[in-house]
C-alpha positions as CSV (number, residue, x, y, z in Angstrom):
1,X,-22.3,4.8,-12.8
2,X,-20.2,1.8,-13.9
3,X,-16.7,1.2,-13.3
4,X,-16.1,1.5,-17.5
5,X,-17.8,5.0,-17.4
6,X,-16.1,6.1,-13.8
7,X,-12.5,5.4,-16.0
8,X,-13.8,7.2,-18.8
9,X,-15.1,10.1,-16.7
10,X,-11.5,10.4,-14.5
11,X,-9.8,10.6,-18.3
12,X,-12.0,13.2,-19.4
13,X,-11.4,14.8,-16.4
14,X,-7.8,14.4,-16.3
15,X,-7.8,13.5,-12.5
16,X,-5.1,11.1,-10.9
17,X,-5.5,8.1,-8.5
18,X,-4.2,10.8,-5.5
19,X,-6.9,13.5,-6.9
20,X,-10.2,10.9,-6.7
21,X,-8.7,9.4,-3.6
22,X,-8.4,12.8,-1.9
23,X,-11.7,14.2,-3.1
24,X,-13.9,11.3,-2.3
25,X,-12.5,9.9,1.0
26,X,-11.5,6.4,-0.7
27,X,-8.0,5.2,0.6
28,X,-5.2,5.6,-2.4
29,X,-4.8,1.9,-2.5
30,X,-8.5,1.1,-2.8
31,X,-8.9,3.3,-5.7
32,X,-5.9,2.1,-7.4
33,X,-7.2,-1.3,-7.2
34,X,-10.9,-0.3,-8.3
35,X,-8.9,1.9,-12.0
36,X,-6.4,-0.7,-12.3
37,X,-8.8,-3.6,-12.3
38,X,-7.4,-5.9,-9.4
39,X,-10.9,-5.4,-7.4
40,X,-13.8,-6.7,-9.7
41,X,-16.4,-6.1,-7.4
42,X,-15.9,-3.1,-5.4
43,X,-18.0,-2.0,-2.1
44,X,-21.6,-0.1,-2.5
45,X,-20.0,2.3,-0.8
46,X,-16.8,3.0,-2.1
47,X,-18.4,3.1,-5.9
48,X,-21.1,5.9,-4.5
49,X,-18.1,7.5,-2.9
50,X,-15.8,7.9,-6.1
51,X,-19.4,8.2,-8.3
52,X,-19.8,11.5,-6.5
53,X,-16.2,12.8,-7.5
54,X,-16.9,11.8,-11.0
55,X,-20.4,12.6,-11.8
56,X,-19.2,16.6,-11.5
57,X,-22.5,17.2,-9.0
58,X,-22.6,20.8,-7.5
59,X,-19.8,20.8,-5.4
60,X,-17.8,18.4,-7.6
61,X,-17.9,20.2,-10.7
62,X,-15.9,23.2,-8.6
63,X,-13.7,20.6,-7.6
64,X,-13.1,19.2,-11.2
65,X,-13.0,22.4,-12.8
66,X,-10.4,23.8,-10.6
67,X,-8.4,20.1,-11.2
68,X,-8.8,20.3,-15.3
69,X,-7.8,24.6,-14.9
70,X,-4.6,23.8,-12.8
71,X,-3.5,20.9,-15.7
72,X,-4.3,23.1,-18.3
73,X,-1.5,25.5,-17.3
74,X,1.0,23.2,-18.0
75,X,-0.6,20.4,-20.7
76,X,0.4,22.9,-23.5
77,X,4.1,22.4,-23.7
78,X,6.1,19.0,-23.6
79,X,7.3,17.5,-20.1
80,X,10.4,18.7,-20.3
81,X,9.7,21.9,-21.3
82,X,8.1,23.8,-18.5
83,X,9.4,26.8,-16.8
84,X,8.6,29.1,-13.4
85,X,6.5,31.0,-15.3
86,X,4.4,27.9,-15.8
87,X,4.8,26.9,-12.3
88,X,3.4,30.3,-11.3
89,X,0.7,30.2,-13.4
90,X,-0.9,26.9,-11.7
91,X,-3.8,27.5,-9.3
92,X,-2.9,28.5,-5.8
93,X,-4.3,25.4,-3.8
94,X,-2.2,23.0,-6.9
95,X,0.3,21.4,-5.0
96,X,3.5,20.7,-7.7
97,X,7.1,20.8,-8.3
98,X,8.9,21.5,-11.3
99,X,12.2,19.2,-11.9
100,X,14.2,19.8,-15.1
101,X,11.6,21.2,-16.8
102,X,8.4,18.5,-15.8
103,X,5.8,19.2,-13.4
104,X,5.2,16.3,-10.8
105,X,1.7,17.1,-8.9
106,X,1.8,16.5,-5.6
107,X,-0.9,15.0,-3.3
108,X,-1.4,16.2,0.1
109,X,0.4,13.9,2.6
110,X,-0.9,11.5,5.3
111,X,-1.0,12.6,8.9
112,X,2.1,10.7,10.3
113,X,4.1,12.1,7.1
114,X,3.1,15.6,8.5
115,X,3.3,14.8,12.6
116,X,6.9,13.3,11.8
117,X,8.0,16.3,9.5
118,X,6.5,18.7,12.2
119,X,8.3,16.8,15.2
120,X,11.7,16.8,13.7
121,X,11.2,20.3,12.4
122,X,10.8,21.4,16.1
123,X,13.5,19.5,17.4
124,X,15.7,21.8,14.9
125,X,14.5,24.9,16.1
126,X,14.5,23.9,19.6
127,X,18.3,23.4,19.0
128,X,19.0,26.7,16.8
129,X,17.1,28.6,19.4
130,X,19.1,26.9,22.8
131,X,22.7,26.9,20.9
132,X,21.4,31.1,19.4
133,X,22.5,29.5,16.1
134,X,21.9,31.4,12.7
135,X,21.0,28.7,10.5
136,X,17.3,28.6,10.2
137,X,14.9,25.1,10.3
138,X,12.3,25.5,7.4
139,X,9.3,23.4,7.3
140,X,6.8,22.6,3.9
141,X,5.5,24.4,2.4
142,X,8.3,26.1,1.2
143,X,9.4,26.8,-2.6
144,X,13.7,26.4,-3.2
145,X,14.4,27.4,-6.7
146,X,17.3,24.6,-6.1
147,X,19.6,25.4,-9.5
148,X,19.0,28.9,-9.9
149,X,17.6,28.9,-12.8
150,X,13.9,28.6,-14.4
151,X,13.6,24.9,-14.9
152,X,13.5,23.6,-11.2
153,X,10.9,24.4,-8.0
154,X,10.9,21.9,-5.0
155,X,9.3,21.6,-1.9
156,X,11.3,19.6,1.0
157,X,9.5,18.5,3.5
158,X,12.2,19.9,6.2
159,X,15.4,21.8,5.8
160,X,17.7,23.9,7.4
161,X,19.4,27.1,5.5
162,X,22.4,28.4,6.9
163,X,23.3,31.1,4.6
164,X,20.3,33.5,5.6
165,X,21.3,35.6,1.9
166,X,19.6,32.4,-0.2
167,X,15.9,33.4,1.7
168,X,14.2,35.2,-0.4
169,X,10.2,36.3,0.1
170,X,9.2,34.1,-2.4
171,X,11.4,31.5,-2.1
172,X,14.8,29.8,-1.0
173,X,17.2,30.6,-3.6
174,X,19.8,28.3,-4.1
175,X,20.5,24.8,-2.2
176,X,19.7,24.7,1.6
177,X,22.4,22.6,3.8
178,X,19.9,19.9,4.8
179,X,17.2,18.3,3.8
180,X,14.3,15.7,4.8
181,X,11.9,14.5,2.8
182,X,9.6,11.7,4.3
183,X,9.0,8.9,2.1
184,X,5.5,8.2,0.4
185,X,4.0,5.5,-2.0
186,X,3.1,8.5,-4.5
187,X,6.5,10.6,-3.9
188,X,9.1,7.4,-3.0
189,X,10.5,7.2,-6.3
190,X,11.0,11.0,-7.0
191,X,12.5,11.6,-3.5
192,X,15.1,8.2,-4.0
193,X,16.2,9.3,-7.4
194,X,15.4,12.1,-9.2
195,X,15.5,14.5,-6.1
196,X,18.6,12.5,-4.4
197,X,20.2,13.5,-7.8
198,X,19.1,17.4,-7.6
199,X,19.9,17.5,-4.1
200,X,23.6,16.1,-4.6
201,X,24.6,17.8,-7.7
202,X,23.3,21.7,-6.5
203,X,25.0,21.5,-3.3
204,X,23.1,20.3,-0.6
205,X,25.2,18.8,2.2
206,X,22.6,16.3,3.6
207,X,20.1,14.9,2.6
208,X,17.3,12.6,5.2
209,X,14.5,10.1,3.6
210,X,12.7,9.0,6.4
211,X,11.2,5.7,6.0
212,X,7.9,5.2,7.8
213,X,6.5,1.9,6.7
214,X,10.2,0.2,6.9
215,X,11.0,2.1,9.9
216,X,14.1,3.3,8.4
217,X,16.4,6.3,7.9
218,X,18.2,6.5,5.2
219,X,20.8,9.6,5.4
220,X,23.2,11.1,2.7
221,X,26.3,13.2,3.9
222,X,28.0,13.9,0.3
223,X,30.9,15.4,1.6
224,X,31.6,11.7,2.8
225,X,32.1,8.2,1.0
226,X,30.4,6.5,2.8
227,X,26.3,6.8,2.0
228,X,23.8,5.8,2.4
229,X,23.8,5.5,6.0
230,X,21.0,3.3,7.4
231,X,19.5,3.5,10.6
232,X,16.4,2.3,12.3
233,X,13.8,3.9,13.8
234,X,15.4,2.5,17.8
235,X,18.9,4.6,16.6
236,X,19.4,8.0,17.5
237,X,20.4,10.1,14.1
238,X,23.3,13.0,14.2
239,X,23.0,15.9,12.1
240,X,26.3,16.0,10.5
241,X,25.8,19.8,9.5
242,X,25.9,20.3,13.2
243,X,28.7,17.7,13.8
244,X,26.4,15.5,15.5
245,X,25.7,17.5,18.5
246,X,22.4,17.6,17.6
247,X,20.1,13.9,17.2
248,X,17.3,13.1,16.1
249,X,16.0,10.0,18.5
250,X,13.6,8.4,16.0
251,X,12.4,5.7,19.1
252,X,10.7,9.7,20.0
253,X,9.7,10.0,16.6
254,X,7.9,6.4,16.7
255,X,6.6,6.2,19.8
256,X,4.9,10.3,18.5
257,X,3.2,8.6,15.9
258,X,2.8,5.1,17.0
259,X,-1.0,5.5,17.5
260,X,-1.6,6.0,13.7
261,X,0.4,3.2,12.5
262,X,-0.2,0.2,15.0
């Protein structure tokens, strides 16, 4: 298959960059550069590799047809104009969020996203548990229907709920007192704006993006006038919910995940 008829086969298919880079193995960037023209000549094996998500074989077809069912929930109505019931009605294994009415899809994250989401998410309990706090530490995935209301679903990566009546079975309902979200190249501009925004105007307290490629933390205390606060990944970082007695060292966090990103 050529590289004209791979681009017409991922339109017909409706499948994004993340989708075909999940599926086939390719890394995101690669197949980025192979759909956006930058690579003219691509690997044998990485065209064989994103040929076999695209031809719809077998075992791909299941793959595409559960991709083009979980769009067609929500490609009826106008971004914008989505509501839970639409977010409910996507397939189980569609990862999404619904913010102001749009659906963002959400691709599944990199391992030293989820070993630094799961090492400060322990840290938190270890904390709640030794200091027999009530607040509870909540790791992804985990739905917050953030406003209240039938236009917005998102999934923190991390956050701690101190008023035990918002948990729900379903859901956290209403804005948690923290929240982390670790920063990716497909969810970096949703977390740093759009989210920041929902996050600050429902009522969350803090707010954590965690940095890994700049080796940065960048952390919101809205109560304060003073944010962003930046640190680096040698600083230890106070949760101000907790009045700083409990940090995050993120030289513990780095050295945890070193092996993946060196």
């Amino acid at each position: 298959m050529k590289i004209q008829e791979m681009k017409q086969r991922k339109k017909e298919l409706g499948f994004t960059n993340e989708q075909i880079a999940r599926l086939s193995g390719v890394p995101l960037g690669t197949v980025q550069k192979v759909f956006g023209g930058a690579t003219e000549s691509p690997r044998y094996e990485t065209l064989k590799a994103l040929e076999r998500v695209l031809a719809a074989s077998d075992h791909g077809m299941e793959q595409s047809t559960a991709m083009c069912d979980a769009k067609a929930a929500y490609m009826t109505k106008k971004q914008g104009e989505y509501t839970l019931e639409d977010y409910y009605h996507l397939p189980e294994d569609q990862r999404a969020e619904l913010i102001d009415g749009v659906i963002y899809d959400m691709s599944s994250p990199l391992s030293d996203h989820q070993l630094v989401a799961g090492w400060i998410y322990s840290k938190f309990v270890q904390y709640v548990t030794e200091m027999k706090g009530a607040c509870l530490p909540i790791v992804a995935p985990m739905d917050v229907q953030l406003d209240c209301d039938d236009k917005t679903i998102v999934e923190p990566d991390v956050m701690i709920l101190c008023d035990r009546s918002k948990l729900k079975r379903h859901c956290v309902y209403g804005a948690p007192d923290f929240v982390l979200e670790v920063l990716s190249k497909s969810t970096r501009k949703k977390d740093m704006v759009i989210k920041l925004n929902k996050y600050m105007n429902a009522g969350v307290k803090e707010y954590w993006m965690v940095d890994i490629d700049a080796r940065r933390v960048l952390v919101y205390v809205f109560e304060q006038d003073n944010y962003p606060v930046i640190y680096g990944f040698d600083d230890k970082v106070p949760v101000s919910i907790w009045n700083g007695e409990c940090e995050i060292d993120f030289a513990e966090v780095y050295d945890y995940i070193r092996f993946l990103v060196e």
